[in-house]
Structures are given as structure tokens and as C-alpha cells.
C-alpha positions as CSV (number, residue, x, y, z in Angstrom):
1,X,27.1,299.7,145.1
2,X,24.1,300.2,148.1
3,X,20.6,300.7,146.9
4,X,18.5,302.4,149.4
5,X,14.9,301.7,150.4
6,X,14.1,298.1,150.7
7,X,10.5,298.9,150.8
8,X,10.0,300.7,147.6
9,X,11.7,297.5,145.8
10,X,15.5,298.5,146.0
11,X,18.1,296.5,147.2
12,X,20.8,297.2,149.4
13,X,22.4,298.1,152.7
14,X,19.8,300.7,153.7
15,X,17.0,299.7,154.9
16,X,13.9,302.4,155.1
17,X,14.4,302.6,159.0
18,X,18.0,303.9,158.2
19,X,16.9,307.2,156.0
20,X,16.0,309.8,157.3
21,X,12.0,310.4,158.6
22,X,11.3,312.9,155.6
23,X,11.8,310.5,153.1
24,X,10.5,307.4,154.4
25,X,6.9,306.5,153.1
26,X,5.6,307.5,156.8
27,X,7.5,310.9,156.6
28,X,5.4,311.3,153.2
29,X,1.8,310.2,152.9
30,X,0.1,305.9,152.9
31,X,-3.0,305.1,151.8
32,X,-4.4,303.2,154.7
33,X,-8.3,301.8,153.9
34,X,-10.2,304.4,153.0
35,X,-7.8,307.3,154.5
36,X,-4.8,308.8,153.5
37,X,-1.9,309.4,156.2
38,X,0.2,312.4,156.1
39,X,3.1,313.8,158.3
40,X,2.5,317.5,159.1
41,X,6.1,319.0,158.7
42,X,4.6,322.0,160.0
43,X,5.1,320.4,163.3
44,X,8.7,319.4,162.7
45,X,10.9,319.5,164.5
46,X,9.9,320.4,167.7
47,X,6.7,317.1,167.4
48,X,5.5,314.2,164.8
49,X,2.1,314.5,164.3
50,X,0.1,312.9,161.6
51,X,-2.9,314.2,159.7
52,X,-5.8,311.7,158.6
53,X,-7.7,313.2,155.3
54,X,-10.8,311.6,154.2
55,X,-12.0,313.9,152.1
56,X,-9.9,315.4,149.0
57,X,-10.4,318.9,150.2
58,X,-8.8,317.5,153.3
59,X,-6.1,316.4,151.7
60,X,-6.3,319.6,149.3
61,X,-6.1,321.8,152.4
62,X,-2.9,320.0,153.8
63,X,-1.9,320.8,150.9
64,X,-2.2,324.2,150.5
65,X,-1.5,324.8,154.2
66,X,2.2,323.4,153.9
67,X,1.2,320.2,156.0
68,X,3.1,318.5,153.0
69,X,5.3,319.9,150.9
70,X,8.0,318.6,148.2
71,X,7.5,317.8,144.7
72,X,7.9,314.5,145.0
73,X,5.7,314.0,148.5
74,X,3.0,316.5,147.9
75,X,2.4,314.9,144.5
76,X,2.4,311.1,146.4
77,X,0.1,312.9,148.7
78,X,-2.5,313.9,145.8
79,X,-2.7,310.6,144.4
80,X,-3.7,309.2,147.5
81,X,-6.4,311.7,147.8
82,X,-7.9,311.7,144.1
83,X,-8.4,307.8,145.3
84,X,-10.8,309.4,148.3
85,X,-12.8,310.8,145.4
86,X,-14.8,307.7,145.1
87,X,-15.7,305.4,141.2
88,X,-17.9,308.7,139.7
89,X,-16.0,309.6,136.7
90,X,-17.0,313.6,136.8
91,X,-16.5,313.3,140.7
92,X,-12.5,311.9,140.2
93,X,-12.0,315.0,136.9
94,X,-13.3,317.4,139.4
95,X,-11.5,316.7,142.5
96,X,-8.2,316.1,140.3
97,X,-8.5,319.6,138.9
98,X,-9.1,320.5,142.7
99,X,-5.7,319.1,143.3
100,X,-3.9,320.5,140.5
101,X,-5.0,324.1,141.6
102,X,-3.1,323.3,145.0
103,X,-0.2,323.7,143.1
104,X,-0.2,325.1,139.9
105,X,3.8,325.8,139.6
106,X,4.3,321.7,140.7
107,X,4.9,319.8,137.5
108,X,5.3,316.6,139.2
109,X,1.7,316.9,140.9
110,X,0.5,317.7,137.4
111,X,1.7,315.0,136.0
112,X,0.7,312.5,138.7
113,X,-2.8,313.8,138.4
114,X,-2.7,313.0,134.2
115,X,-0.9,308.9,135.3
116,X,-4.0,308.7,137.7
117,X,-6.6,309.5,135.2
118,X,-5.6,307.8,132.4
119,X,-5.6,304.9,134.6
120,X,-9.4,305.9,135.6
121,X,-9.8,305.6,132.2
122,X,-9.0,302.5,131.4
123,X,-10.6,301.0,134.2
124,X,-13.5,302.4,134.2
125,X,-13.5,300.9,130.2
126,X,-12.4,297.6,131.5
127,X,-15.0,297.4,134.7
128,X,-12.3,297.8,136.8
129,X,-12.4,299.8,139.7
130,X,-11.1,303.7,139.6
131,X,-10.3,303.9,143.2
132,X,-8.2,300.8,142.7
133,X,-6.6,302.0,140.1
134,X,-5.7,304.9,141.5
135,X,-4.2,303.4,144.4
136,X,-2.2,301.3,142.2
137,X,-0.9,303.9,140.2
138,X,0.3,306.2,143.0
139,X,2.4,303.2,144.4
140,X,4.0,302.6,141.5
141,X,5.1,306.0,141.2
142,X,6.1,306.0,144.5
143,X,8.2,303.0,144.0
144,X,9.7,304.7,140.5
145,X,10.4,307.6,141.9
146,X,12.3,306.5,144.7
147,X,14.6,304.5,142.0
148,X,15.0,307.9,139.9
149,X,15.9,309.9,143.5
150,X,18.4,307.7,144.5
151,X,20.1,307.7,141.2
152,X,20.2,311.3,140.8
153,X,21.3,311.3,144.4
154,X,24.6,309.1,143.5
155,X,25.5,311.1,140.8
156,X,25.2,314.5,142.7
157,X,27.5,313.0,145.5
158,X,29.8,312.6,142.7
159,X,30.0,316.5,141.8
160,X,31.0,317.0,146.2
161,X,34.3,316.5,147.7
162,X,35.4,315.3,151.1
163,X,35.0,318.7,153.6
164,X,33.1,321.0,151.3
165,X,30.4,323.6,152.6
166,X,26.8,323.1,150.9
167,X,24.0,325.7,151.0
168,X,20.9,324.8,150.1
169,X,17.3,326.7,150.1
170,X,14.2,325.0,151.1
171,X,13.9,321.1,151.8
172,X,14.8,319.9,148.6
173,X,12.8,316.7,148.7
174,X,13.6,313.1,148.3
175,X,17.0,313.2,146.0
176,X,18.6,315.5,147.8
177,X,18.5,312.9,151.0
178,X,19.6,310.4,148.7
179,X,22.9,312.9,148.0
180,X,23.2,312.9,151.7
181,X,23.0,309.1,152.4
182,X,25.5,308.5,148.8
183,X,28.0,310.9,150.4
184,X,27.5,309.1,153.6
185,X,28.4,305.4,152.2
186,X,31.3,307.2,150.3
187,X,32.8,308.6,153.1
188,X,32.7,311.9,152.3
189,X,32.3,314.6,155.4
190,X,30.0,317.4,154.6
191,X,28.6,320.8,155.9
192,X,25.2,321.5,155.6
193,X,24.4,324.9,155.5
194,X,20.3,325.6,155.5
195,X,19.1,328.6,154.5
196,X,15.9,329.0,156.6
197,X,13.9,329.7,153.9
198,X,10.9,332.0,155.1
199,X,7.9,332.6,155.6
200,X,7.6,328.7,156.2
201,X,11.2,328.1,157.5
202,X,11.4,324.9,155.6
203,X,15.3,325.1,155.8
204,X,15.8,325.2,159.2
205,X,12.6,322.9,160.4
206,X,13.1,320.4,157.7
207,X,16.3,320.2,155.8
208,X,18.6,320.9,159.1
209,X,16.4,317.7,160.5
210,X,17.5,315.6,157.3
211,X,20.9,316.2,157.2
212,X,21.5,315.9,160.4
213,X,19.2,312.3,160.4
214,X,21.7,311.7,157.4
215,X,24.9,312.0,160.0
216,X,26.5,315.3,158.9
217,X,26.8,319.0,160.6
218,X,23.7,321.1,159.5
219,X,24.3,324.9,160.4
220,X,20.7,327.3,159.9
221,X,21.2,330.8,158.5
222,X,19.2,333.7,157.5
223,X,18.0,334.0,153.9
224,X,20.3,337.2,153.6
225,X,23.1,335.9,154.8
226,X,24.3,333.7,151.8
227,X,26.5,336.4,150.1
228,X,28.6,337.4,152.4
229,X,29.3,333.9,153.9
230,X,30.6,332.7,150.0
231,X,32.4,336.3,150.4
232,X,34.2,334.9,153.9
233,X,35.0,331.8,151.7
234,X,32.1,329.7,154.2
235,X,30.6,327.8,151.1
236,X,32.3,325.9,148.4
237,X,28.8,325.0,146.2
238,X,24.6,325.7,146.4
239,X,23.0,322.9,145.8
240,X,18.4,322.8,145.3
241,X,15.9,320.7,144.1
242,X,13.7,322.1,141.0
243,X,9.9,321.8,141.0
244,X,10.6,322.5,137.4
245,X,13.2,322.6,134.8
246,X,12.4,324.0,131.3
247,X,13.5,322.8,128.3
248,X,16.5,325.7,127.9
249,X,17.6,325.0,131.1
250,X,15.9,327.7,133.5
251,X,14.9,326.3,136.9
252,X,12.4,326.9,138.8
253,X,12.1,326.5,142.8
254,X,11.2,328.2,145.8
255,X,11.3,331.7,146.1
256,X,15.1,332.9,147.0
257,X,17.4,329.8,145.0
258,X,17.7,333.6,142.2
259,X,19.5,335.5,145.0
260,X,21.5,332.7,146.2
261,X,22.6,331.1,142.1
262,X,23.0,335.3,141.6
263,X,25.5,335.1,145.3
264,X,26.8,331.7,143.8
265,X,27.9,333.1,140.4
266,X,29.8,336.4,141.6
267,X,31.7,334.3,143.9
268,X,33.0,331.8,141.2
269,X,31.0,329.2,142.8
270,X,28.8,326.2,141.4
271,X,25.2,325.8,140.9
272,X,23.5,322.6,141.1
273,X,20.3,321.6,140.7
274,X,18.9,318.5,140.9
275,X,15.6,317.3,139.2
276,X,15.5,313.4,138.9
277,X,12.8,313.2,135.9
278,X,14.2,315.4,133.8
279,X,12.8,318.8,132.0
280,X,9.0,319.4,131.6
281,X,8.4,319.3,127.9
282,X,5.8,321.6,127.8
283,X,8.2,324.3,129.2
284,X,10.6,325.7,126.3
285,X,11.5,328.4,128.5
286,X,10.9,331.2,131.2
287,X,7.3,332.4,129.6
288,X,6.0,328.8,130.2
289,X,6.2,329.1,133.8
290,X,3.3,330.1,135.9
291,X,4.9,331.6,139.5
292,X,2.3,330.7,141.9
293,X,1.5,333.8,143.9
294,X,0.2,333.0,147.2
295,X,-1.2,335.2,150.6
296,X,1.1,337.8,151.4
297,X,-0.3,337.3,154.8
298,X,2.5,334.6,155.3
299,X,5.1,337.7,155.5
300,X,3.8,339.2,158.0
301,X,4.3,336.3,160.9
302,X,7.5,334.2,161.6
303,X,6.7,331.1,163.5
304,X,3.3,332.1,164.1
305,X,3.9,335.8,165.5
306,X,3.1,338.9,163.7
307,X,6.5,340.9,163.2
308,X,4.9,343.3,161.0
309,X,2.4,346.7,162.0
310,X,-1.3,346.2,161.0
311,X,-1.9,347.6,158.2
312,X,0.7,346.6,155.9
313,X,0.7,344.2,153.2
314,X,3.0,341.3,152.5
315,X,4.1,340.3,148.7
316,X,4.9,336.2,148.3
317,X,5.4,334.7,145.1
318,X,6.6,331.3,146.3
319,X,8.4,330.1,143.3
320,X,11.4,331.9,141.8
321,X,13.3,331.7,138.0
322,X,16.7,331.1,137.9
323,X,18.0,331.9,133.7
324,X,20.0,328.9,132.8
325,X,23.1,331.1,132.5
326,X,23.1,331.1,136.3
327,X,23.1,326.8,136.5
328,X,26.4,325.0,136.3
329,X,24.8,321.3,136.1
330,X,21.2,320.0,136.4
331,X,21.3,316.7,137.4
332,X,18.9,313.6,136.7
333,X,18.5,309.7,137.2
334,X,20.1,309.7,133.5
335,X,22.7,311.9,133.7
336,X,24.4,315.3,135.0
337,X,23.5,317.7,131.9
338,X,24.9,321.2,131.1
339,X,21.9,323.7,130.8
340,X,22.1,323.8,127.3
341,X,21.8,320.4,127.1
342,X,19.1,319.4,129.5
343,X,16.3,319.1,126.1
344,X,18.8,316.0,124.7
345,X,17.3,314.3,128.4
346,X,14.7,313.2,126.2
347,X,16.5,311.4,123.9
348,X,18.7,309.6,127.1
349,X,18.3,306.1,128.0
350,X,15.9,306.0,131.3
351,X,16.7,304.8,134.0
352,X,13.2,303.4,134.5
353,X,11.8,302.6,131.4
354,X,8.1,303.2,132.3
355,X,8.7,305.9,134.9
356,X,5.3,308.0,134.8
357,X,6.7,310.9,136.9
């Protein structure tokens, strides 16, 4: 059996050069002395371009400004920066809190922001040093969540046969490259069909990119066009990420995975979602969600033109809910779990014992 990523500790026939940019640790963000390094995808794929933050409002704007995005790489990415905050104590809550308001819909950035200070805590109890500590934690994350992706990658590959017809919304992050690469080793020929995922256009910048970086056929549509292309008998299964799962099974992710799970389910088709660490305690359901609402001013440009009059208003809310009734699997580094069962996670054997994420 391969093990990807050599670098983050795994062993196997992949080495880090071999996955695609996106999910290397370059494609993400590094701590390198004192700055921290990140890939603005908003140039992809037309250039690679890096952005150096020194600051944590630097690395707060990247943030916000969809320079980095992902669950898993925007939260690496806020790690780094809380270490830019310097050893005050107040100086780390504050610009953590900073971070956290980036994203508040991100669970995983939430929770790397709770790992980091606890850490703070400790060292700053033990004489250690915060900044240190910080660093320290973020790389271990980094190195557990690549273990929990590229588990919940191999057992999504699992649910795919040989010539099937994937849509998928957004870029859906670090597992759903694992899928790709699993798939890959297994033989299996895939479609990838991107939904282009506006106003951003992460679909068709960054997730055609990975798939085809991954070796398979990558076709871009319109967010409308889902529907009737399931309709034509063009897709066999819709397949996402989750920036959260709840407890009863509801997921939620980008803005547009309702319409396509509503597309998916009067066409007979399956839902999966994939969410390597599992539901977010915290979350019993739908009412525990906060949908972050951002400028409606995004809707009113495509790939940096205005295609709207002056004077009107845009409406983005950039996360969606999709009911659990809607889901046909959720699947994690422990297992592939009906909706209804995704709270007995909990009570699973981890994969990674000490996994913070």
C-alpha cells in the first residue's frame, strides 16, 4: 500500500514532488525565519507567485483576500502567522482572535488557533518560548493532518469506479488530492468535472489544476449547469470537502454544494463528503452553524471585471448547509460513516492518536 508525502513523515512511493502543487507544503504556507510563505492561488493558474507576511494582519489579509484558502491550508497558514505575533501573552490572544475572525465558519482554523495557545500556555509556564511553540505545534499538525488526508483519501477512492464522472464544487483541499492520487495508484480512470465555483472561481483555477497535476481529464462548468448534465446522464457522483460537519450529519461548505447534493438526489445520484477529522462536537446540528456573510461586492465582478450596472447590490454568503438527508456517506481517516452515524466518530479508533486537528 503507497503512503504519500515523504516530507510530512509518510512513507511510500510518492514523493512530495509527485503531488500536485496545491498540496505540497510550498503550494500551502512555511515558516521561513521570521516570515511566513504563502502561494497566492489567486494567481493560479495562469502564474506562481508567493506572498511574504510578516505581520499577522498580513497574513490575516491573505487570508481574508482568498490568497489562501482550504480548510486545511488557510488553517496551516494561521498558525504560522499567530507565531509572527511575537512572546507577549495578550499580544498572541489578540492576534489569534484576529485570525479566528478571518474565518468564522472554518472549524479547523478554530481549532488550530485553541492547539497553538494551549501550547503558549504551557510554555510560557515552563520558560519556554511561545513563538517556538507555536512553530512547533503548527508542524505537527501539518504532519498529522497530511496522515488523516491521505487516509480519508484511500477510502473515498474506494466508493469510485473505473470511468465514472465526478463533480465537485470548490477546491476541496488536501484529501480530495489524496482521492485523486489513491485512484491514480489503483488504476482507476476518472472524469473530473469542476464546477467553477464563483465569485472566486476556485473550481476552474484550482481544482481543474489539481486534477489534472493528479493525471486525469478535468472539464470546467458553470455553477448552473450541474442539473441538467446528471439529467444527460454526464455525472455518476458529487463529491466536496466540508469545512464543517455537525454532529447529525449536516455539512457545511462553500456556497452552491445545496444546489448541486439537491441536483445529486433527484437524479438518484450519490453524495459524498469528505471531512478527515471527523464532526465538530460543538455542532449538534444546523442552528450551530454561523454562515459567514461576506462583501457582496465579489458578485458584481468575474475575474476582475464588473458584469454588473452601478448601483446594484451583490448578496454572498459564502458557506452553504446541506440537511444530512441530502448526504449519502461522510467520509473520514476512521471510517466512511452514514449521516446518522457520523456522532459514533467519536467513539472510533483514530487513526492518529494525538491528532490536534
Amino acid at each position: 500500500m503507497a503512503i504519500l508525502d515523504n516530507k510530512l513523515g509518510l512513507e511510500g512511493e510518492f514523493k512530495e514532488s509527485d503531488l500536485p502543487l496545491l498540496i505540497r507544503r510550498a503550494g500551502m504556507a512555511e515558516w521561513d525565519d521570521g516570515v511566513v510563505r504563502i502561494l497566492d492561488r489567486r494567481e493560479l493558474p495562469l502564474e506562481v507567485q508567493y506572498l511574504e507576511c510578516r505581520t499577522v494582519e498580513e497574513v490575516a489579509n491573505a487570508i481574508e483576500n482568498m490568497a489562501i484558502q482550504g480548510a486545511f491550508s488557510l488553517s496551516i497558514a494561521a498558525g504560522y502567522g499567530l507565531a509572527l505575533a511575537g512572546s507577549d501573552a495578550q499580544a498572541i490572544q489578540l492576534s489569534a482572535a484576529r485570525l479566528i475572525n478571518t474565518r468564522p465558519t472554518g472549524l479547523a482554523l478554530h481549532r488550530m488557533m485553541a492547539a497553538c495557545l494551549a501550547r503558549v500556555d504551557v510554555a510560557l509556564g515552563e520558560g519556554e518560548d511561545p513563538v517556538r511553540a507555536i512553530i512547533d505545534t503548527v508542524d505537527k499538525a501539518a504532519a498529522d493532518l497530511a496522515r488523516q488526508g491521505w487516509k480519508t483519501g484511500q477510502r473515498a477512492a474506494s466508493l469510485l469506479e473505473d470511468g465514472m464522472s465526478i463533480l465537485t464544487h470548490c477546491f476541496p483541499d488536501r484529501s480530495y488530492a489524496y482521492l485523486l492520487m489513491e485512484a491514480r495508484r489503483e488504476g482507476k480512470n476518472l472524469t473530473i468535472i469542476c464546477s467553477e465555483t464563483r465569485p472566486y472561481l476556485q473550481g476552474a483555477r484550482l481544482t481543474s489544476l489539481c486534477a489534472q497535476q493528479a493525471g486525469f481529464d478535468a472539464k470546467v462548468i458553470t455553477d448552473g449547469m450541474s442539473a441538467y448534465l446528471m439529467r444527460r446522464g454526464d455525472i455518476d457522483a458529487f463529491v466536496t470537502a466540508a469545512d464543517r460537519v455537525c454532529m447529525d450529519g449536516t455539512v457545511c461548505n462553500k456556497i452552491g454544494t445545496y444546489q448541486h447534493a439537491l441536483a445529486a438526489r433527484a437524479h438518484d445520484l450519490p453524495y459524498y463528503t469528505l471531512r478527515q477529522s471527523g464532526p465538530d462536537r460543538e455542532s449538534a446540528g444546523e442552528a450551530d452553524v454561523e454562515v459567514e456573510i461576506r462583501s457582496g461586492d465579489a458578485i458584481l465582478y468575474c475575474g476582475g471585471e464588473r458584469t454588473a450596472p452601478e448601483g446594484v447590490q451583490g448578496l454572498y454568503p459564502s458557506f452553504d448547509i446541506t440537511p444530512p438527508d441530502l448526504v449519502s456517506a461522510i467520509v473520514t481517516d476512521r471510517g466512511i460513516f452514514l449521516p446518522r452515524e457520523i456522532n459514533t466518530y467519536i467513539d472510533s479508533k483514530p487513526f492518529i492518536e494525538d491528532a490536534i486537528l
